[in-house]
C-alpha positions as CSV (number, residue, x, y, z in Angstrom):
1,X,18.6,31.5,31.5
2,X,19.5,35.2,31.2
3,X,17.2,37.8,32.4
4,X,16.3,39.3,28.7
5,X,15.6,35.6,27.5
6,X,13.3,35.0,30.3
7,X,11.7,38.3,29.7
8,X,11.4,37.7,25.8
9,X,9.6,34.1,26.4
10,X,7.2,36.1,28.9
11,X,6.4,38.5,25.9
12,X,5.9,35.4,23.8
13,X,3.4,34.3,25.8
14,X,1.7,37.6,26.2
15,X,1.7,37.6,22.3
16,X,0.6,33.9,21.5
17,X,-2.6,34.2,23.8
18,X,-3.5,37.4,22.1
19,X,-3.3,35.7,18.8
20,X,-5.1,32.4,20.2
21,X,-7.9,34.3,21.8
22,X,-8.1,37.0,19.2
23,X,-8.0,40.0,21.5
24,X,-5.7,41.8,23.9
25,X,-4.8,39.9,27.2
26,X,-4.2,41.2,30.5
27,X,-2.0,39.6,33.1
28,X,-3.7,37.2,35.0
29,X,-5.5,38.0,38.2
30,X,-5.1,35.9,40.9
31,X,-7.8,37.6,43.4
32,X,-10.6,35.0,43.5
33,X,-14.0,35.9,40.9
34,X,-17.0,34.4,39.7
35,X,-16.0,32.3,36.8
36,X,-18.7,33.4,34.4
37,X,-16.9,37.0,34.7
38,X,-13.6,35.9,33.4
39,X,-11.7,36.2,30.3
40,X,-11.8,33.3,28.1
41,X,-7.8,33.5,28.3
42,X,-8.3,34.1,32.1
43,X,-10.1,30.9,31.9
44,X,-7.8,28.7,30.0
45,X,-4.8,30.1,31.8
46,X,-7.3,28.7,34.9
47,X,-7.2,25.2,33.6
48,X,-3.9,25.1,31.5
49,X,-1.8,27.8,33.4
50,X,1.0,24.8,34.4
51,X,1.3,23.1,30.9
52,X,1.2,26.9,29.5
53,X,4.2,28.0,31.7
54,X,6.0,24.6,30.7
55,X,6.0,25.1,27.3
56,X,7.3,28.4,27.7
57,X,9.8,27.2,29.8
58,X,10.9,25.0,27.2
59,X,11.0,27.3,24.4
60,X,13.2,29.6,26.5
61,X,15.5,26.5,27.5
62,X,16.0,25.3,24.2
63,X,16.2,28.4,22.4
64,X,13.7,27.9,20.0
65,X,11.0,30.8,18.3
66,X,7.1,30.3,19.3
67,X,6.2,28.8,15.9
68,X,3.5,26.1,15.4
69,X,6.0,23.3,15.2
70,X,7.8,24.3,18.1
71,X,4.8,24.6,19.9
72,X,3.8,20.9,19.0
73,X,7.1,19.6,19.8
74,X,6.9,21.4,23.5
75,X,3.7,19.4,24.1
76,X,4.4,16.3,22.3
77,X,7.8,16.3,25.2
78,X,5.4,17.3,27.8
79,X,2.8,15.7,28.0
80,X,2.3,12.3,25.3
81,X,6.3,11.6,24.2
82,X,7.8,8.2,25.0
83,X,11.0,7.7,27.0
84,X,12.4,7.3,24.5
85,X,11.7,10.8,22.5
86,X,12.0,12.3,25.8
87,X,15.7,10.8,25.8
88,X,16.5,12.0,22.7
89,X,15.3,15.6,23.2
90,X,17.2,16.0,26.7
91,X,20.6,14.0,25.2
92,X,20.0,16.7,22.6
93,X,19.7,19.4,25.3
94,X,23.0,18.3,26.8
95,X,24.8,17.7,24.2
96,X,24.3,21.1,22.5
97,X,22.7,23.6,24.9
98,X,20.0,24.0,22.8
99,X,18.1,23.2,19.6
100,X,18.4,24.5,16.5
101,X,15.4,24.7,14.1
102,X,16.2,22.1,11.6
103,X,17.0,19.6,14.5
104,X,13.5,20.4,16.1
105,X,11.7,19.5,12.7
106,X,13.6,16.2,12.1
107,X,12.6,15.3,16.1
108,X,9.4,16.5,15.6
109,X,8.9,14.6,12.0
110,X,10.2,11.6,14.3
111,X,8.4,11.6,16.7
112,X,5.1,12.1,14.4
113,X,6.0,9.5,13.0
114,X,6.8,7.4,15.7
115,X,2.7,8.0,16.4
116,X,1.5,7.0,13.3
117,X,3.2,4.0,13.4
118,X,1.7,3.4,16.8
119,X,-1.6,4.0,15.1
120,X,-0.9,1.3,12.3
121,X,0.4,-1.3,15.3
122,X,-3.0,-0.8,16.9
123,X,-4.8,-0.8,13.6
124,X,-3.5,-3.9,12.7
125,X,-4.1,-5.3,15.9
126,X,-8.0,-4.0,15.9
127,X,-8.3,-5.6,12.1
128,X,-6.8,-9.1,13.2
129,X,-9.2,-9.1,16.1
130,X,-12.3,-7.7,14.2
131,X,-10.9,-10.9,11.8
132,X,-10.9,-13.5,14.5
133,X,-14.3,-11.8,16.0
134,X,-15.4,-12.7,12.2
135,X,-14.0,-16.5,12.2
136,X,-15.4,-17.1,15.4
137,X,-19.1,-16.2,14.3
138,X,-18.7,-17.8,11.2
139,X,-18.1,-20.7,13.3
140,X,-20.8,-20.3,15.3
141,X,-23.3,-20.5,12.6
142,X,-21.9,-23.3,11.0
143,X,-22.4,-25.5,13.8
144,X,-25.6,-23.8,14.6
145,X,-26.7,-25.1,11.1
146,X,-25.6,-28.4,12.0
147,X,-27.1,-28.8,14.8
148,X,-30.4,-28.4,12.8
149,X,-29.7,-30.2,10.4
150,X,-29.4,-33.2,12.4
151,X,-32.4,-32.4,14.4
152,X,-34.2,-31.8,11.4
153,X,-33.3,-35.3,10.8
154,X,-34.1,-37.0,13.7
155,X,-37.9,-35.2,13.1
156,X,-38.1,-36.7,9.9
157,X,-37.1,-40.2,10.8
158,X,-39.4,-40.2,13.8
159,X,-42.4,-38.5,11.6
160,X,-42.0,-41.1,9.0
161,X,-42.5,-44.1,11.7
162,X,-45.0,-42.9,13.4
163,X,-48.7,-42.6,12.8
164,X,-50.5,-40.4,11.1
165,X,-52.2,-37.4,13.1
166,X,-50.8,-39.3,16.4
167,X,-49.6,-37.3,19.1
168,X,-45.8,-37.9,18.5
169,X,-46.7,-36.3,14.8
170,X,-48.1,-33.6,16.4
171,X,-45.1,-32.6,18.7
172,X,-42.4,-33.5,15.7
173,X,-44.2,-30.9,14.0
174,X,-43.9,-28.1,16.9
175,X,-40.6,-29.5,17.7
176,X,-39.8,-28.5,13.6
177,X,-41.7,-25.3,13.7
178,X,-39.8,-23.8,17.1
179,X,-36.5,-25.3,15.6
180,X,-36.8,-23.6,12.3
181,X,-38.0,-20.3,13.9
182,X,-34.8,-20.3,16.3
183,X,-32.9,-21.0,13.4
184,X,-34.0,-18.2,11.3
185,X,-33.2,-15.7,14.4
186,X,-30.0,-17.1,14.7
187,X,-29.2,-16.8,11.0
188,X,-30.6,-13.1,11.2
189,X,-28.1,-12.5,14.1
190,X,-25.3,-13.6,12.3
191,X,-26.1,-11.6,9.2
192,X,-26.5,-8.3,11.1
193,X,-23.0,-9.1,12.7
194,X,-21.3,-10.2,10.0
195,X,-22.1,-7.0,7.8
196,X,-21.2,-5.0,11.1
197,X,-18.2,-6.8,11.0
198,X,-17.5,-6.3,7.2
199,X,-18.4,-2.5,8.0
200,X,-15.8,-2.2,10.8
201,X,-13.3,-3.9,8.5
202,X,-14.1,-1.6,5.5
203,X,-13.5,1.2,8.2
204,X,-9.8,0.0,9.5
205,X,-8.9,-0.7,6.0
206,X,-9.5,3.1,5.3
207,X,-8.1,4.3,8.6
208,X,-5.1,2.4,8.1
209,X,-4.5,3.3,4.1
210,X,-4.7,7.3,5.8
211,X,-2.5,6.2,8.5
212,X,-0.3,5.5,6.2
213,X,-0.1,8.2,4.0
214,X,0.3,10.4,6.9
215,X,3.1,8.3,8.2
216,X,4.8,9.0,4.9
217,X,3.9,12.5,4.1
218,X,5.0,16.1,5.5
219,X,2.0,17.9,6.3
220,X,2.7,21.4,5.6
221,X,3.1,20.5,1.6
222,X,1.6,17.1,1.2
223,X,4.8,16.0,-0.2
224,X,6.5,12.7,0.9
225,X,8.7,13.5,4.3
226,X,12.2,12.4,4.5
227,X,10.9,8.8,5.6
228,X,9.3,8.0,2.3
229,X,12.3,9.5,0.4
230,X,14.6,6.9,2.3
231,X,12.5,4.0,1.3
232,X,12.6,5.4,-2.3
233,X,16.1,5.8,-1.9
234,X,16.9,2.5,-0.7
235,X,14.6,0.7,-3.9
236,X,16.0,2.9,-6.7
237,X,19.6,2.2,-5.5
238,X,18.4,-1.8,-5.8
239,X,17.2,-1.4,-8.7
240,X,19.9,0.8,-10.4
241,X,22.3,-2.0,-9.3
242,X,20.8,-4.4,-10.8
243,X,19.9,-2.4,-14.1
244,X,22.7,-0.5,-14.5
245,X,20.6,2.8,-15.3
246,X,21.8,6.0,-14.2
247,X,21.0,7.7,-10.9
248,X,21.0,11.3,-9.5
249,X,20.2,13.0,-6.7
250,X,19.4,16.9,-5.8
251,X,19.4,18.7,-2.8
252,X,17.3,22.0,-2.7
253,X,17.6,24.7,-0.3
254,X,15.0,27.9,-0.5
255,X,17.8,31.1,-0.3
256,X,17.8,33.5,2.8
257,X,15.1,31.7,4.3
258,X,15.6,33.2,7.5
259,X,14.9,36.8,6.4
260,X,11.7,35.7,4.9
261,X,10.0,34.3,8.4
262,X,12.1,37.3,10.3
263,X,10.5,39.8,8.1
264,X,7.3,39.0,7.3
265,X,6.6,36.4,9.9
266,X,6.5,31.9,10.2
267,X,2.9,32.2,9.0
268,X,4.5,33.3,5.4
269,X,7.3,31.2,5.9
270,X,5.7,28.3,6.1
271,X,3.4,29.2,2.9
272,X,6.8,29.9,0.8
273,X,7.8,26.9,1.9
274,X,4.2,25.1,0.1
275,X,5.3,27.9,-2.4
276,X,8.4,26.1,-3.8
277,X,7.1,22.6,-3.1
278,X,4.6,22.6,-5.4
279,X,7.0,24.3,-8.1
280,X,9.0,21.1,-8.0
281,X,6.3,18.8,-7.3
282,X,5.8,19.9,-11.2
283,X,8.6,17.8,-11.7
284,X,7.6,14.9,-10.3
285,X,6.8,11.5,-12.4
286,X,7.5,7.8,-12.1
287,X,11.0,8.3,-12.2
288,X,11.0,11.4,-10.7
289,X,10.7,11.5,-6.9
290,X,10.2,14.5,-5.0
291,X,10.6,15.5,-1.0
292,X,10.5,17.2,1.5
293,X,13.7,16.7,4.1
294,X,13.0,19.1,6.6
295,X,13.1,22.7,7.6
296,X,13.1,24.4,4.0
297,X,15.0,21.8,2.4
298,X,13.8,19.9,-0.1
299,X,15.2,16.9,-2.2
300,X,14.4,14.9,-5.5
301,X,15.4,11.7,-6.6
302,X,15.7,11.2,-10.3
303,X,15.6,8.2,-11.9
304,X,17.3,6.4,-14.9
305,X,18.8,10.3,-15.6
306,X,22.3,11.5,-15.5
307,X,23.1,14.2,-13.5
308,X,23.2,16.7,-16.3
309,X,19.5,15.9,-17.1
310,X,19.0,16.5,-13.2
311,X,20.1,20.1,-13.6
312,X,18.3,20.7,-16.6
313,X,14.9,20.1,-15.1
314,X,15.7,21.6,-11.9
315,X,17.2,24.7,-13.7
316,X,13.7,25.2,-15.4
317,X,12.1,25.2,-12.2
318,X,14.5,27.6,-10.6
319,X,14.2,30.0,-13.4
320,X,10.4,29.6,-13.5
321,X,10.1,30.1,-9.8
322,X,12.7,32.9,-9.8
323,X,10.0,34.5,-12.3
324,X,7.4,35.3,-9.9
325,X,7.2,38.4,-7.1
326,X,5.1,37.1,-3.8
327,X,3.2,38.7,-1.9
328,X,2.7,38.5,2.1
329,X,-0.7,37.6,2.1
330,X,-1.5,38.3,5.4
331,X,-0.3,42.2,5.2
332,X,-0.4,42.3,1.5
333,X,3.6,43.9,1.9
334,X,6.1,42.2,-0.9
335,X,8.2,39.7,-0.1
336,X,9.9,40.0,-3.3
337,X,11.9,37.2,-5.4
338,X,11.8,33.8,-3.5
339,X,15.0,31.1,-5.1
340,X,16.5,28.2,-4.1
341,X,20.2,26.6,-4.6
342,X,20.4,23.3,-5.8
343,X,23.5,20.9,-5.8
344,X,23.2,17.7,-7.9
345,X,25.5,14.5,-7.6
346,X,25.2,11.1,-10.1
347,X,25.7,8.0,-8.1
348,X,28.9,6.8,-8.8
349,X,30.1,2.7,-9.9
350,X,30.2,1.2,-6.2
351,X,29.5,4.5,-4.0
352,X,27.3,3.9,-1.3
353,X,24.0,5.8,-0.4
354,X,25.3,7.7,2.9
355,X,28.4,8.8,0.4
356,X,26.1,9.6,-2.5
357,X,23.8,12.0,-0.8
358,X,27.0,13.5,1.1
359,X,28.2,14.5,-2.3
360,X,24.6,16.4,-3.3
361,X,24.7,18.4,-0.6
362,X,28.8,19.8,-0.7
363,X,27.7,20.9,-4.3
364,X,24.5,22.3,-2.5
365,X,26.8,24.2,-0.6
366,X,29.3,25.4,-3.4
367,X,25.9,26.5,-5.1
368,X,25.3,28.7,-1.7
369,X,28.5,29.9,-1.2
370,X,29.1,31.3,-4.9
371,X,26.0,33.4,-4.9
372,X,22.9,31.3,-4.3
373,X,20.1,31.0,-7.1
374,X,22.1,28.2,-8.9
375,X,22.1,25.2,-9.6
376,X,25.6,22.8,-9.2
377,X,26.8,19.6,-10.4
378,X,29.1,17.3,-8.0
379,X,32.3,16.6,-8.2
C-alpha cells in the first residue's frame, strides 16, 4: 500500500467520524482520562477502535471509496460473513488486486442476500416448530377430553347403581365436581396457548412474506434486485417458448455516472440513482418488468413486445427524464441534465438466455460509445 493511499484512508477516517458524530474530531488521545470527559468519538474509537482500523484497512486494500455500501461490505467480511463470502471476496482480492465498484455491489447484493435467505431457513424452521408445538397441544387436549369422558362415565354408571343420598353418591358427585373443574382449567390452558400459538404463526407468516420481499428487492430503490429479475427471466423465457410471443430485453446505464458522485458527492448519487428508477418504474406493468442490476444499471424485461416497441417506451422515458434539471439537494448546487443509454435486443428462435442478455448489453455499449443519451436496438 503506497504511502499517499495509506494517508488518504487515514483522512477517510478523519472525515467519516466527523460526519458520524456530527462535529470536528481530534486525533485520539491515548493518555489515560476519566471516561465521562471524553469525546463521544473518543469513546467509540475506545470500544470500536480495532474493527474501525480494519475497515479502513480494507477499504485502502481493495481500493474502494468510503461510501455506505462499501462500508457494509467491510463489516459484513469482518465480522458476520460466511467462509464462503469470505472466500469469494479474498479469491477476488487475488485475482484482481482489488475491487471495483460494480463488483463490490453484486458481492454485497450476494451476500445480503445470502442473509435473508438464512432468515427464511430459520423462519421456516420456527413456523414448522411453532406447528408441531400446535399438534402436540392439540393432542394433548384431545386425550385430556377423553380421559373425562370416560371418567365421566364410570360416575354415571356407579351413580345409577348406587343408592340414593349414600355415601358412594356423595363422593361420585365430588369425584364429578373436581373432574369437571380440572377440565375446564385445562381447556382454558389450551385456549390461551393455542391463540398464542395462532399469534406467533400470524407473526412468522408476516416476518417471512418481509423476508421475502427483501430477499428480492434492492433497497436503495425498492425495485426488484438482479435476483428477482433472473427468476422473471427464467419464467418469461418458459413461457415465450411455449407461446411463441415475442420477447425483449433492455439494459439501462445512467451516463457519466461517475462525475455525478465525484462532484456532488455518493449521498446524491445514490438519490439519482432512486431518481431514474422510479422514471422507469413508470413503465412497469404485467408484462413489463423492471430492475435494478447493480451499481447504476438498471434493466427491464418486456413482455409479449418486439424490440421496436421496447425502444419506443424506453425512448419516452429517456426523453422525459432528459427533460428535467436536478438539483443537489444537500448544497442546493445543479447537477444539471441526468440521462441514461439503453441497448435493446429481441430474443431470437433458439438463442439462449446467457446469449440474449449478451446481445442487450453490446448494443448498450454502441449506444455509449456513439454519444450516450440513446437508445439502441441489437443486432
Amino acid at each position: 500500500m503506497s504511502h499517499e493511499f495509506e494517508l488518504a484512508t487515514v483522512l477517510h477516517k478523519s472525515k467519516f467520524l466527523a460526519r458520524f458524530f456530527g462535529g470536528n474530531t481530534r486525533p485520539h488521545d491515548k493518555k489515560a482520562r476519566p471516561r465521562n470527559s471524553l469525546s463521544r468519538e473518543d469513546r467509540f474509537m475506545l470500544r470500536h477502535n480495532l474493527l474501525m482500523n480494519q475497515v479502513f484497512e480494507f477499504l485502502a486494500q481493495t481500493g474502494l471509496d468510503p461510501i455506505p455500501d462499501h462500508y457494509e461490505l467491510a463489516w459484513h467480511y469482518l465480522t458476520c460473513s460466511s467462509s464462503i463470502q469470505r472466500m469469494m471476496v479474498e479469491s477476488h482480492m487475488l485475482e484482481h488486486g482489488g475491487i471495483a465498484p460494480h463488483d463490490a455491489c453484486d458481492m454485497l447484493d450476494e451476500i445480503r442476500t445470502s442473509i435473508s435467505e438464512r432468515e427464511l431457513h430459520q423462519m421456516v424452521e420456527d413456523a414448522r416448530q411453532t406447528m408441531t408445538d400446535a399438534a402436540v397441544l392439540t393432542d394433548r387436549s384431545g386425550k385430556d377430553a377423553a380421559e373425562y369422558g370416560d371418567a365421566l362415565g364410570e360416575s354415571v354408571q356407579l351413580l345409577a347403581k348406587s343408592a340414593y343420598g349414600s355415601e358412594v353418591q356423595v363422593n361420585q358427585l365430588k369425584k364429578l365436581q373436581q373432574l369437571t373443574s380440572e377440565m375446564i382449567e385445562r381447556a382454558a390452558i389450551a385456549e390461551a396457548r393455542l391463540k398464542a400459538r395462532g399469534k406467533a404463526i400470524l407473526q412468522l407468516k408476516s416476518r417471512l412474506a418481509q423476508s421475502q420481499k427483501q430477499a428480492l428487492s434492492d433497497p436503495l430503490t425498492n425495485l426488484p434486485n438482479r435476483r428477482a429479475f433472473e427468476a422473471c427471466l427464467k419464467t418469461a423465457l418458459e413461457e415465450t417458448g411455449r407461446l411463441g410471443a415475442p420477447l425483449s430485453v433492455a439494459f439501462c446505464d445512467i451516463d457519466l455516472f461517475k462525475r455525478i458522485n465525484d462532484t456532488h458527492g455518493h449521498a446524491t448519487g445514490d438519490r439519482v440513482i432512486h431518481h431514474v428508477g422510479d422514471f422507469l418504474q413508470r413503465t412497469a406493468s404485467a408484462n413489463v418488468h423492471v430492475a435494478r442490476h447493480g451499481g447504476e444499471e438498471f434493466v427491464v424485461l418486456f413482455e409479449k413486445k418486439t424490440s421496436a416497441e421496447a425502444m419506443e417506451m424506453l425512448e419516452e422515458v429517456r426523453s422525459r427524464l432528459a427533460a428535467k434539471q436536478l438539483v443537489a439537494k444537500d448544497t442546493l448546487r445543479p447537477i444539471g441534465l441526468v440521462t441514461f443509454s439503453a441497448g435493446v435486443a429481441q430474443l431470437q428462435e433458439g438463442e439462449s438466455g446467457s446469449a440474449f442478455l449478451a446481445r442487450a448489453d453490446q448494443a448498450l455499449y454502441e449506444a455509449k460509445n456513439t454519444g450516450r443519451n440513446k437508445v439502441c436496438i441489437a443486432a
